[in-house]
C-alpha positions as CSV (number, residue, x, y, z in Angstrom):
1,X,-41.7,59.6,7.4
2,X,-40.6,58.6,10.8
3,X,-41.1,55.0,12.6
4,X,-41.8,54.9,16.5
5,X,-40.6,51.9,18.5
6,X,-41.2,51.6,22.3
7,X,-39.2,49.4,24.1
8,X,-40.1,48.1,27.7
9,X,-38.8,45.8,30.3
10,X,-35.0,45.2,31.7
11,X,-33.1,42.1,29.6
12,X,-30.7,42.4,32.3
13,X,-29.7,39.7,34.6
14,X,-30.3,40.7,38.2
15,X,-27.1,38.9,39.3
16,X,-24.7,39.5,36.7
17,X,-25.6,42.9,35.0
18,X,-21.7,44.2,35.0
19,X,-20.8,41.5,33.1
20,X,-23.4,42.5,30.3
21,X,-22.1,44.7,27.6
22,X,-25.0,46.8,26.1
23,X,-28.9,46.0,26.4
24,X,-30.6,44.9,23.0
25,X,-31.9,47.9,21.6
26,X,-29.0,49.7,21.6
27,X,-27.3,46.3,20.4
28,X,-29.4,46.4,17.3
29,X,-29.0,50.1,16.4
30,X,-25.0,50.2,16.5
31,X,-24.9,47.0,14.5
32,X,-27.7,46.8,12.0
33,X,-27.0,47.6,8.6
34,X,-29.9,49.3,7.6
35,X,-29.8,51.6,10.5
36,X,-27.1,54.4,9.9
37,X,-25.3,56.3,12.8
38,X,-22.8,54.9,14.9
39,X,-22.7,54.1,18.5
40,X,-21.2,57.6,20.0
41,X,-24.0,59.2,18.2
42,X,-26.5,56.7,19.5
43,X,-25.3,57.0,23.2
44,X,-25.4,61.3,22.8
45,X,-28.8,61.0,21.7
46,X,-30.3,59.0,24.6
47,X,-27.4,61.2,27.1
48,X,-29.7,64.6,26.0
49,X,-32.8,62.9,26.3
50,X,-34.3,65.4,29.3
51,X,-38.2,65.6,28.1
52,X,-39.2,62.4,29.3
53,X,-37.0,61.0,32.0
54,X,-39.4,57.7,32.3
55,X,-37.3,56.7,28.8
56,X,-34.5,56.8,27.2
57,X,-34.7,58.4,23.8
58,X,-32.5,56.8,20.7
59,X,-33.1,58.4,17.0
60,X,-31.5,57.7,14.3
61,X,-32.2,56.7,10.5
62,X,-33.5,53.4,8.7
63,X,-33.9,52.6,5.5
64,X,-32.1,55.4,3.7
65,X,-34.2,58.6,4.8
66,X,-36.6,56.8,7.4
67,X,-36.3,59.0,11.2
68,X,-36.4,55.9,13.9
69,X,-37.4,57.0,17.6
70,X,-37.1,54.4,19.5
71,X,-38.0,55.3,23.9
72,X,-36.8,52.6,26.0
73,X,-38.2,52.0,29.2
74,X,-36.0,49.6,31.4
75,X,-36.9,50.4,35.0
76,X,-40.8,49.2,35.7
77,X,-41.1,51.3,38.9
78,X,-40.4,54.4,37.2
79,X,-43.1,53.4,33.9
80,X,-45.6,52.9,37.4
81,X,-44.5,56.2,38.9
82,X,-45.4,58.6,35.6
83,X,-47.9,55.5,34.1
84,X,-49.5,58.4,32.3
85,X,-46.7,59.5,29.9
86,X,-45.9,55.8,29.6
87,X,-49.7,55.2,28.5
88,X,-49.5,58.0,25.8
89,X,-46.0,56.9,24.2
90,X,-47.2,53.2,23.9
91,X,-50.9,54.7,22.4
92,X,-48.6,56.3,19.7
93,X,-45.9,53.5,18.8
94,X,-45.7,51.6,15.7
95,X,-43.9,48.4,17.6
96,X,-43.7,47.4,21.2
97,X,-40.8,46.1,22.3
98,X,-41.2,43.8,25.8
99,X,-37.8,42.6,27.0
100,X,-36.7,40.4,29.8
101,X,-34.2,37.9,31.1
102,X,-34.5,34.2,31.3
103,X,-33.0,34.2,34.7
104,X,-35.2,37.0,36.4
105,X,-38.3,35.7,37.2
106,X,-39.1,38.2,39.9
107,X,-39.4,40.9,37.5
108,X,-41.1,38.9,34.7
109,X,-43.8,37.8,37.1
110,X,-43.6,41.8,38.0
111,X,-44.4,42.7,33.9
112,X,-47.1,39.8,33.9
113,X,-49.1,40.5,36.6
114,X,-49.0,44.4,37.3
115,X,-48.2,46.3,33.8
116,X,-48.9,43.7,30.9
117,X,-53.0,44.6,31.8
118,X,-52.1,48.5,31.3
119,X,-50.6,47.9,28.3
120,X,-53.1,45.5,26.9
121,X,-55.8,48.7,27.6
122,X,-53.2,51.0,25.5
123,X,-52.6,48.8,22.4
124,X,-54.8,49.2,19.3
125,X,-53.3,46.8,16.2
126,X,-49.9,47.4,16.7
127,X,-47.3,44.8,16.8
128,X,-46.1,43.6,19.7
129,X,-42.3,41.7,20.0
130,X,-41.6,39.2,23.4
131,X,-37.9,39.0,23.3
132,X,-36.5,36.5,25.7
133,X,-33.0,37.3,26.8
134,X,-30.0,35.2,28.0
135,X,-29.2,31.5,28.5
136,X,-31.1,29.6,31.5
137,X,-28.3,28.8,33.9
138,X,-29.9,26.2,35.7
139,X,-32.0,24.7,33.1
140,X,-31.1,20.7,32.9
141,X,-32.9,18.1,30.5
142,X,-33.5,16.0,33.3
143,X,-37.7,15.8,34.0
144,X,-37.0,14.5,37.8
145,X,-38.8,16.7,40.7
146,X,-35.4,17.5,42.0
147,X,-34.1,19.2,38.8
148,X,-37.6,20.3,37.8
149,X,-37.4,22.8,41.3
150,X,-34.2,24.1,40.2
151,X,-35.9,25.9,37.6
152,X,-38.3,28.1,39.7
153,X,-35.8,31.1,39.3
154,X,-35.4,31.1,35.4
155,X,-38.3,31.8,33.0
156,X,-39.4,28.9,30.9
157,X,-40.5,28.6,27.5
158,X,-43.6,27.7,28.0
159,X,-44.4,30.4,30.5
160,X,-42.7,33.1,27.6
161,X,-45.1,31.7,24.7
162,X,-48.4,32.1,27.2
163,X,-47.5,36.0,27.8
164,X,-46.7,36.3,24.2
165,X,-50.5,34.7,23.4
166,X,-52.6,36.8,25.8
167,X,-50.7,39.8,24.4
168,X,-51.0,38.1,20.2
169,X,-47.4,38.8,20.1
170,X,-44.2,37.6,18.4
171,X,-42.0,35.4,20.9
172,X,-38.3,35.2,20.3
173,X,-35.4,33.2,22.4
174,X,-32.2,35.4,22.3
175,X,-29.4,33.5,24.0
176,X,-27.1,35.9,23.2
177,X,-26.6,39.6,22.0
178,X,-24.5,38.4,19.1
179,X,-24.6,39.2,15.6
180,X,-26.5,36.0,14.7
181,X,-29.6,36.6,17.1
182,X,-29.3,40.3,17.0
183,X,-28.9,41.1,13.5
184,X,-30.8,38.0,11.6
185,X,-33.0,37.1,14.3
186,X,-34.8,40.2,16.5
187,X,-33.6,42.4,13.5
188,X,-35.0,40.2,10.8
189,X,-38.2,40.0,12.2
190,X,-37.9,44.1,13.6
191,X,-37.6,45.1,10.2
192,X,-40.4,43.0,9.1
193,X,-42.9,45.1,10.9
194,X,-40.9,48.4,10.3
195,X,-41.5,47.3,6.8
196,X,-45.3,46.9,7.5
197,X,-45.8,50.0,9.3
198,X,-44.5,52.3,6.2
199,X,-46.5,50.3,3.8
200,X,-49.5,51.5,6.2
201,X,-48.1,55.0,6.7
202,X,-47.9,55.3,2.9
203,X,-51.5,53.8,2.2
204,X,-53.1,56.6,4.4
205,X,-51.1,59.3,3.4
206,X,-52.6,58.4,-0.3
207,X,-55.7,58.3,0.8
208,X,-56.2,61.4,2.7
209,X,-54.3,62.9,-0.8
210,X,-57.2,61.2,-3.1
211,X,-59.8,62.9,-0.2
212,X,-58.4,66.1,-0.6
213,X,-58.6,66.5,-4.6
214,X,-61.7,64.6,-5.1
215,X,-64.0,67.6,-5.1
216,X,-62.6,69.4,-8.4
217,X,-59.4,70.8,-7.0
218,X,-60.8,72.1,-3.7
219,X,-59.5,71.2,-0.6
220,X,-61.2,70.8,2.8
221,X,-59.7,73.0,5.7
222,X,-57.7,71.5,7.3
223,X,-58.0,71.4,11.3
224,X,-54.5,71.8,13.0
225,X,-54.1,69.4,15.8
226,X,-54.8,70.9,19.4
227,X,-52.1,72.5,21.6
228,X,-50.0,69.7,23.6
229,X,-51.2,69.6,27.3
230,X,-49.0,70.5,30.1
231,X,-47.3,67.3,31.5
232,X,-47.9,66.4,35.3
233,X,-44.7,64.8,36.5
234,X,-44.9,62.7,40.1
235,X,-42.8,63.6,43.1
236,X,-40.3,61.0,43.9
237,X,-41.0,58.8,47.0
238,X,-39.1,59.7,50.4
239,X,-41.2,57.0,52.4
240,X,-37.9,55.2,53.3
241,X,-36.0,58.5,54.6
242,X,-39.2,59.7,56.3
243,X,-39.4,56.4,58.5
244,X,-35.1,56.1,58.7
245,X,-34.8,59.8,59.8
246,X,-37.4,59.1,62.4
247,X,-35.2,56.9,64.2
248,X,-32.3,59.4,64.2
249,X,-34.8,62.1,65.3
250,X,-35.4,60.3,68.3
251,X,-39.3,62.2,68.5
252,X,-42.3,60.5,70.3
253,X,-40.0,57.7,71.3
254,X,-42.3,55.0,73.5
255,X,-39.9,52.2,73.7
256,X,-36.2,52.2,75.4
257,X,-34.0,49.2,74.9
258,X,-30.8,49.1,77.8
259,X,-28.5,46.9,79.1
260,X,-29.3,45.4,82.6
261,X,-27.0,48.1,83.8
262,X,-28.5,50.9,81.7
263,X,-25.3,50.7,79.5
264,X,-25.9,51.1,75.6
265,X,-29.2,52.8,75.6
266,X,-31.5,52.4,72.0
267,X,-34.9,54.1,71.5
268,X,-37.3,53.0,68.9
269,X,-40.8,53.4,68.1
270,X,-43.7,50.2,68.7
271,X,-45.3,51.3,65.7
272,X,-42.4,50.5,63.2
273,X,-41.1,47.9,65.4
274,X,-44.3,46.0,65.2
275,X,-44.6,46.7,61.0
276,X,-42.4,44.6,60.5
277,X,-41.9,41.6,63.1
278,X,-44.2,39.5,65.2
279,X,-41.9,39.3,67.6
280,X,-42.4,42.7,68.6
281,X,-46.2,42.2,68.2
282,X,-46.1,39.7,70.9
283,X,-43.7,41.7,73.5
284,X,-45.9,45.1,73.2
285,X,-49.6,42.7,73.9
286,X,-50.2,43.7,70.1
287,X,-50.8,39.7,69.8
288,X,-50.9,37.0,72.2
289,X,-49.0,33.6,71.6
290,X,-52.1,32.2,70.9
291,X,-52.7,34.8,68.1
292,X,-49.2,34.2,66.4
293,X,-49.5,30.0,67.0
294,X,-45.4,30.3,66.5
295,X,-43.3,28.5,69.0
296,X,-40.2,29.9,67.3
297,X,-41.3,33.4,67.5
298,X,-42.4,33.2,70.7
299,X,-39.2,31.4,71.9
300,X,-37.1,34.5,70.3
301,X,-39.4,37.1,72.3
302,X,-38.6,35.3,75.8
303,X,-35.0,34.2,74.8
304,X,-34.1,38.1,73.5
305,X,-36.0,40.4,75.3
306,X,-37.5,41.2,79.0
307,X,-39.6,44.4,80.0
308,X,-38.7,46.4,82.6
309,X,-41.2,47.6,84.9
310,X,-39.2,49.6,87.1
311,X,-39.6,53.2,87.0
312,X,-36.3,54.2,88.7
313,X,-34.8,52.2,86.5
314,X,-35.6,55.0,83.5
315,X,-32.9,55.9,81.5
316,X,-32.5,59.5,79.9
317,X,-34.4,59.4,76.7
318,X,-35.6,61.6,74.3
319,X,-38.9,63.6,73.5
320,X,-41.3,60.7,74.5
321,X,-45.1,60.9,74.0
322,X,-47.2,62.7,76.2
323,X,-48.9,60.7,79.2
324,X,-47.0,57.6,79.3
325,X,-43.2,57.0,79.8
326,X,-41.5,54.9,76.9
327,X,-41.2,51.0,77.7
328,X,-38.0,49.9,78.8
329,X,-36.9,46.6,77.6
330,X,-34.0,44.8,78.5
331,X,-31.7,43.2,76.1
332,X,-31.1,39.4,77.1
333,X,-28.4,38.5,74.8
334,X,-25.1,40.9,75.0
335,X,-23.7,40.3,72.0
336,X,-27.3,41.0,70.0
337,X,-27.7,43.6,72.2
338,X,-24.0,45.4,71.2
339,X,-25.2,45.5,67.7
340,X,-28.9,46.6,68.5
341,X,-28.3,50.5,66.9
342,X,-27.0,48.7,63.7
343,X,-30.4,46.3,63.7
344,X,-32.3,49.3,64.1
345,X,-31.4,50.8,61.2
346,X,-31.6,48.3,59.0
347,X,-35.1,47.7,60.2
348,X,-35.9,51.6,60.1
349,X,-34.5,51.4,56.3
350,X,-36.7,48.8,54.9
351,X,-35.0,45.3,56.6
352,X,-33.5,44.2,53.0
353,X,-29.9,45.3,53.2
354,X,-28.3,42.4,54.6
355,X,-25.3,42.9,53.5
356,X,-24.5,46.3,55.2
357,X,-26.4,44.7,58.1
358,X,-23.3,42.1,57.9
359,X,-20.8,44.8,57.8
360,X,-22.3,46.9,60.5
361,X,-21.9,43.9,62.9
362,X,-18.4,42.6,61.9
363,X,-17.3,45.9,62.8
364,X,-18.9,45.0,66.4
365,X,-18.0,41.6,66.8
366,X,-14.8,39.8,66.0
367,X,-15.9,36.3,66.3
368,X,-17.4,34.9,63.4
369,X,-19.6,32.6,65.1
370,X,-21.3,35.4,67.2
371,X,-21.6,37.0,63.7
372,X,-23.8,34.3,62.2
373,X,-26.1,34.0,65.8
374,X,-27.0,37.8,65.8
375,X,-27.7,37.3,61.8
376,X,-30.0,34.6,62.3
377,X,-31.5,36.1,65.3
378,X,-32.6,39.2,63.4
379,X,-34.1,36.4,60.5
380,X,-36.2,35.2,63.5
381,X,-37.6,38.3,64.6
382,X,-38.4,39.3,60.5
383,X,-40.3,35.7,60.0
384,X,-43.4,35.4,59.1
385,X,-45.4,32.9,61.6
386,X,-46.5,29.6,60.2
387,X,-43.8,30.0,57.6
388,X,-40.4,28.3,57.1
389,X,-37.9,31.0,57.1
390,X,-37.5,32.6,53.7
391,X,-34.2,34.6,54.9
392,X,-31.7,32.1,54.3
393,X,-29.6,33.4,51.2
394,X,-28.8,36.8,51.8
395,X,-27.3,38.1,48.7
396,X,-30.3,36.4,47.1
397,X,-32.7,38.8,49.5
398,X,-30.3,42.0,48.4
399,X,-30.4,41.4,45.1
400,X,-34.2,42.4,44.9
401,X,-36.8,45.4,45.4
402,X,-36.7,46.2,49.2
403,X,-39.5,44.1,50.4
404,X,-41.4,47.5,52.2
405,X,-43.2,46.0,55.5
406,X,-44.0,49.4,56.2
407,X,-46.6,50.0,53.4
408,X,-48.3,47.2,54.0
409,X,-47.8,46.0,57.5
410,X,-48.8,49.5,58.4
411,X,-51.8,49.9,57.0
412,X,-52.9,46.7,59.7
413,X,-52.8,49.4,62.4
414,X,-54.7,52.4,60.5
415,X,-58.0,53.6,62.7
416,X,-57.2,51.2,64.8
417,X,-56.7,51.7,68.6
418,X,-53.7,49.6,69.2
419,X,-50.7,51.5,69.9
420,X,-52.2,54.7,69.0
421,X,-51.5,57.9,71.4
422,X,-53.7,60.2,69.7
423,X,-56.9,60.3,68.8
424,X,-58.3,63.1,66.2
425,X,-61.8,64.1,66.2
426,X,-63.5,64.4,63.2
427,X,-67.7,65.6,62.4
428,X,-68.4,63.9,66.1
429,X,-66.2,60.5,65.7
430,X,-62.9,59.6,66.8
431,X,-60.2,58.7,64.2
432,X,-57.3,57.0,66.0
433,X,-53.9,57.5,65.0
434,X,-49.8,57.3,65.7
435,X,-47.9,60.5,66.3
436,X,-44.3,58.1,65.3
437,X,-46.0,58.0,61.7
438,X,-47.7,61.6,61.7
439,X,-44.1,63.2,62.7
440,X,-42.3,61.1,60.2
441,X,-44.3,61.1,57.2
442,X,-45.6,65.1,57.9
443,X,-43.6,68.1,58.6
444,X,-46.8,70.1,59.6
445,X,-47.6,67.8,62.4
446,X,-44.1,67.2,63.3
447,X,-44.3,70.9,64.1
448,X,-48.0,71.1,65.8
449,X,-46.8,67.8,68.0
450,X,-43.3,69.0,68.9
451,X,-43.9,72.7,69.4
452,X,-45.3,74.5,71.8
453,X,-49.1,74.3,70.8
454,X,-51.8,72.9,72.6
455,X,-51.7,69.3,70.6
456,X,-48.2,68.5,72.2
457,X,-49.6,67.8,75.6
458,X,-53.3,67.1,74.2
459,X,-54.4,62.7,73.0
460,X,-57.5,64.7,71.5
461,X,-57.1,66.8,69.2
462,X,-60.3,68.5,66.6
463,X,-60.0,68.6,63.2
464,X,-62.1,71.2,61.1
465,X,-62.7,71.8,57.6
466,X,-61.8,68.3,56.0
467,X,-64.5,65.0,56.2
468,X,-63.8,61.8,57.9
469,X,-63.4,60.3,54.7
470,X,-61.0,62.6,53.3
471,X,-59.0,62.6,56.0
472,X,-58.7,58.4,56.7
473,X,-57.9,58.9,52.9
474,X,-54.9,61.5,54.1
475,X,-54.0,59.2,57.1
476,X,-53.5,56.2,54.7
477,X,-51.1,58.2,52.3
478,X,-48.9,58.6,55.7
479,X,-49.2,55.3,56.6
480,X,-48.7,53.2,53.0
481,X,-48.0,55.7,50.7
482,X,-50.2,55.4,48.3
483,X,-53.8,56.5,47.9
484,X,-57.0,55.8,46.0
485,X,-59.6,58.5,45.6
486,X,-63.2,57.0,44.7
487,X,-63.5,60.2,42.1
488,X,-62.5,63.2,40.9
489,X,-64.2,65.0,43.4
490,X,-62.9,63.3,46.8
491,X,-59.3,63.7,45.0
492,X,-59.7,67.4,44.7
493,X,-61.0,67.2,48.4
494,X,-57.7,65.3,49.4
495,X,-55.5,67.5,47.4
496,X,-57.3,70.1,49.4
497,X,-55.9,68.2,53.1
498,X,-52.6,67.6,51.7
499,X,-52.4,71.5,51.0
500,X,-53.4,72.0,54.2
501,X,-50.9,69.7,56.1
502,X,-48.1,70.3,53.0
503,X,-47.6,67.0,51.9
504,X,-46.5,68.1,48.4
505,X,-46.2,64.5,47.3
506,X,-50.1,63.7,47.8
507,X,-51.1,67.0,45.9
508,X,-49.1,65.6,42.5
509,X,-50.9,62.6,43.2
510,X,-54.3,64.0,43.2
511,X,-53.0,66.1,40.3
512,X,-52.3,63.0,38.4
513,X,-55.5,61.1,39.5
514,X,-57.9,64.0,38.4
515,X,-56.1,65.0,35.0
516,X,-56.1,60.9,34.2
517,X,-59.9,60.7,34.5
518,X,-60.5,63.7,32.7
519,X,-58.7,62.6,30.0
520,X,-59.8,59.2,29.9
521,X,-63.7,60.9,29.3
522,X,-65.1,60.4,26.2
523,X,-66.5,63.9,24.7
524,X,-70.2,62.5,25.2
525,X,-69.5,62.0,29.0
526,X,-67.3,65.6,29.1
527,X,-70.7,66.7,27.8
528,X,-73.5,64.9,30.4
529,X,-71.3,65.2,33.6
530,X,-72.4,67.1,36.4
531,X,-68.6,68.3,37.5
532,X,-68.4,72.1,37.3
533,X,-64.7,72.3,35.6
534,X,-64.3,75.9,36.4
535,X,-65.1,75.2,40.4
536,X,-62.6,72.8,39.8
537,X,-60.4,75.2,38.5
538,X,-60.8,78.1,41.5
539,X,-60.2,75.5,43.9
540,X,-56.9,74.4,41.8
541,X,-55.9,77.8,41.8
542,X,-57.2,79.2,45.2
543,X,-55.1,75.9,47.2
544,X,-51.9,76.8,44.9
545,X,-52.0,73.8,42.5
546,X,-50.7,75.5,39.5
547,X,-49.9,72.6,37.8
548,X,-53.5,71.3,37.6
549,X,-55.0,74.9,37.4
550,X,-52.9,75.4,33.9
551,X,-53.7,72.0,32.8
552,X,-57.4,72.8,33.4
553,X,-57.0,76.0,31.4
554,X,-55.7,74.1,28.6
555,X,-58.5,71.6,28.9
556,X,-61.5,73.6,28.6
557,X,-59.7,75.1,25.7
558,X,-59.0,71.5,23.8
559,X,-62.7,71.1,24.3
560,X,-63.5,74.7,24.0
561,X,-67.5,73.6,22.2
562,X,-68.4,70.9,24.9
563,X,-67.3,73.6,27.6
564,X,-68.6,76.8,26.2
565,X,-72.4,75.5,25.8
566,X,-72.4,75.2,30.1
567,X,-73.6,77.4,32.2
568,X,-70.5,77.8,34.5
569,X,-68.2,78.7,31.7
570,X,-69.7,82.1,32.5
571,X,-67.6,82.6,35.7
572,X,-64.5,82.4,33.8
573,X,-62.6,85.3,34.7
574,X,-61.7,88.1,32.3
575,X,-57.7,86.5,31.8
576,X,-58.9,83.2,32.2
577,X,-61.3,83.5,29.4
578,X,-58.9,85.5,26.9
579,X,-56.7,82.2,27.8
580,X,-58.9,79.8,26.3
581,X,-59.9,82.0,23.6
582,X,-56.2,82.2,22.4
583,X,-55.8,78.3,22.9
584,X,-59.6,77.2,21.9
585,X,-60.0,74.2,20.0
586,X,-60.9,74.5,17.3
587,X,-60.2,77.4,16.1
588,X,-62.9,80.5,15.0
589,X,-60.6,80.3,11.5
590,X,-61.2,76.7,10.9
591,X,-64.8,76.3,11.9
592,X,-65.2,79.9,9.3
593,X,-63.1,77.9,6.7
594,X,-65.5,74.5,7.8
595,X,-68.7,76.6,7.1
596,X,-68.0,78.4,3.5
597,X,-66.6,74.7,2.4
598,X,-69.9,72.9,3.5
599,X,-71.8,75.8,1.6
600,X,-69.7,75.0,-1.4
601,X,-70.3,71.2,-1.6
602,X,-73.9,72.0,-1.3
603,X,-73.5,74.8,-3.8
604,X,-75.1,74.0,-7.7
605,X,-72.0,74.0,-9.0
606,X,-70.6,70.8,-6.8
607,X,-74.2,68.6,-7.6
608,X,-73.6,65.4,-9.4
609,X,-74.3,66.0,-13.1
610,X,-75.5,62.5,-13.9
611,X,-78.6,63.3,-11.4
């Protein structure tokens, strides 16, 4: 008999994790009395854990002869990224685990608001444990407004106890990963539900035992549990190196910043430029000052920057757009303008790493005060209008997720005509678009716009075989990197367009999406719905999905008597249909065995001899 605990969430604290010496679970395994195996056994378990990398694995024994398996999910991004293992393992745990630190409130707010809901839809009756980790640093008993702000970056009580109510869960306070609140405290009440959930393992295993000699000695078949479906796993994101490597690329550059004696030449891209600041919104007519209602920003703008409308003053630049020259812009400030490749790639990588940022421009400047004026010149061009300037602490800011202005900032200039330079044309409309974010983002188009095809020197450019819809669905993967298919069959149409343009990325996605709804069907739906599974098949296979073409396979077979009463299961091929008749579900040996038991319950010998 084997126990099945999923742990989630990172007790960590964001600031201090190398002063933290081993996160709870593993705490509790290496120290609890009833658990046996020692810490070097523990830590080779979870090392050779390679089947699911979303968690770490820990097994070891409770109770005497009790397995514990125990998958511990500290990184929330990565239970997002592959959300459909992570649904599974939490649909077939005994106890949930849900761990965070006191002094994180970014990433509790992050567990509240985003993946408490996807757990709630996975529980059903199992116990759930809120363990509270760490001491609040900042916490004071003082009730005055002063001290009461202090506290907006620890997690209080009362906010713990409300999660642990929506979710009907246990809440505990550990202060410390001692033997106190570790052993008699989380392990106390730990053990409690272990305890439970072999009392219930035990009462069904009797049961099904009484079931299966209640009808004089003779047992029911017994139907074998289907064949475990191939697992989809999602392609990491390289949304940050596609937009940084743009920048060192120096393709469809259409802005040129120089010196006033064209010393010290920088090229950059308006598109990425104005993602993520307002300033360069309002110096490339993307905005107008009444627009931004900013005097600050619009006070950096004049103070910083100039634009140049001299053409002889055009430096040698790199492949520009077709048509139209790149801008040239003159730096105002010399000092700013020293350090400008250094502030281009931080703003190219995502704008959050101030502290390389810091480095980059020490090495440039000497003088400490000219340090601090480019820093805070580069928080004025990232601030947000209207808003006090959220940039002041630094390490604070580095501490955290990247704060991507891409992915959302982007998606502001998607179909839209501003700054675009290309326009496709799609079942006789216009779909305007950015070759900066095409190149970047797509290796196909980085090809078709920087080769020698016709698209290189054409703003128009004809798309066939793909619908508007599909591909504004394609265009805002590129531009966000993310996508969200209205149904199966307008993923299976975008999987089709990111074949087409190989963005591999996209097609696991659509992978993903369309095995998730499939599986989410209840059998009555699988039964009534109109989608032909096998087309969807051929397509899987004919575009090179293998993944989702085996997965398929294995799906009509699962559900081999739903599948085999349609019409299209016909145009199975000959190895496709040996396939499913290998792997069907269930099996011609159990529904045989099913048949002659059913005769034999409703045989005279099996009739109730009172009646």
């Amino acid at each position: 008999m084997s126990i099945h605990i999923v742990a989630l969430g990172n007790e960590g604290d964001a600031f201090h994790q190398d002063q933290r010496p081993s996160g709870l679970i593993r705490t509790y395994l290496g120290r609890s009395p009833l658990v046996s195996g020692d810490e070097s056994s523990l830590l080779l378990n979870a090392a050779g854990t390679v089947a699911r990398p979303v968690f770490t694995e820990y097994q070891a024994s409770a109770f005497g002869n009790v397995k514990l398996l125990v998958h511990d999910c500290p990184v929330w991004d990565i239970f997002d990224s592959d959300w459909y293992t992570s649904r599974n393992l939490i649909g077939r745990g005994d106890i949930i685990v849900i761990k965070y630190n006191v002094n994180d409130k970014f990433s509790f707010h992050e567990v509240k608001d985003n993946y408490i809901p996807v757990i709630k839809r996975a529980l059903n009756s199992v116990p759930v444990i809120i363990a509270a980790v760490g001491t609040r640093q900042n916490e004071l008993p003082c009730t005055c407004p002063l001290c009461t702000s202090d506290r907006g970056s620890c997690v209080s009580t009362t906010e713990g106890i409300q999660l642990a109510k929506e979710l009907g869960a246990t809440y505990l306070e550990l202060h410390s990963l001692d033997d106190f609140y570790i052993g008699k405290y989380f392990g106390g009440v730990l053990e409690y539900f272990m305890i439970q959930a072999l009392n219930q393992k035990t009462s069904e295993k009797m049961k099904k035992r009484k079931m299966c000699t209640s009808f004089h000695g003779i047992r029911p078949p017994q139907l074998e549990q289907p064949e475990k479906m191939p697992v989809l796993k999602a392609e990491a994101s390289h949304y940050n190196s596609d937009l940084n490597n743009l920048l060192f690329c120096c393709q469809c550059v259409d802005v040129v910043f120089y010196h006033p004696d064209l010393q010290g030449v920088a090229e950059a891209h308006k598109i990425v430029l104005c993602a993520v600041s307002h300033v360069f919104m309002l110096l490339f007519n993307v905005k107008s000052p009444a627009d931004i209602q900013d005097p600050t920003i619009i006070r950096t703008s004049q103070d910083l920057f100039a634009v140049n409308r001299d053409p002889t003053a055009s430096p040698g630049t790199g492949r520009a757009c077709p048509g139209n020259p790149p801008l040239r812009v003159v730096v105002k400030d010399v000092a700013f303008c020293s350090c400008l490749s250094a502030i281009l790639r931080f703003i190219y990588s995502g704008a959050f790493q101030w502290e390389e940022l810091e480095d980059d421009i020490r090495k440039k400047l000497k003088d400490s005060g000219d340090v601090s004026n480019v820093i805070e010149k580069v928080k004025c061009i990232l601030k947000t209008p209207g808003k006090i300037n959220c940039l002041r602490n630094c390490k604070t800011y580095q501490a955290r997720k990247p704060l991507w202005f891409y992915n959302t900032s982007l998606k502001f200039f998607l179909n839209k005509p501003m700054l675009a330079d290309v326009v496709f044309e799609i079942q006789g409309t216009t779909v305007p678009a950015h070759r900066a974010i095409l190149v970047a983002r797509c290796e196909v188009m980085a090809a078709m716009f920087n080769g020698n095809y016709m698209e290189a020197k054409s703003v128009l450019i004809p798309v066939y075989g793909v619908s508007k819809e599909t591909f504004l669905s394609f265009l805002e993967y590129l531009y966000t990197d993310s996508c969200c298919p209205a149904g199966i069959f307008q993923a299976m149409c975008l999987l089709i367009c990111a074949e087409m343009y190989q963005v591999s990325r996209l097609q696991h996605i659509c992978e993903l999406f369309i095995v998730t709804q499939l599986q989410s069907m209840p059998s009555r739906e699988l039964a009534s719905m109109n989608l032909d599974i096998v087309d969807l098949l051929k397509k899987a296979k004919f575009h090179h999905s293998d993944c989702l073409s085996t997965w398929l396979l294995h799906f009509i077979a699962t559900n081999y008597l739903i599948f085999s009463q349609k019409p299209e299961f016909q145009d199975l091929s000959v190895e496709e249909r040996s396939f499913v008749e290998k792997h069907r579900w269930p099996s011609n040996l159990y529904l045989k065995q099913l048949a002659e038991y059913r005769k034999y319950i409703h045989s005279r010998k099996c009739r109730c001899l009172v009646m």
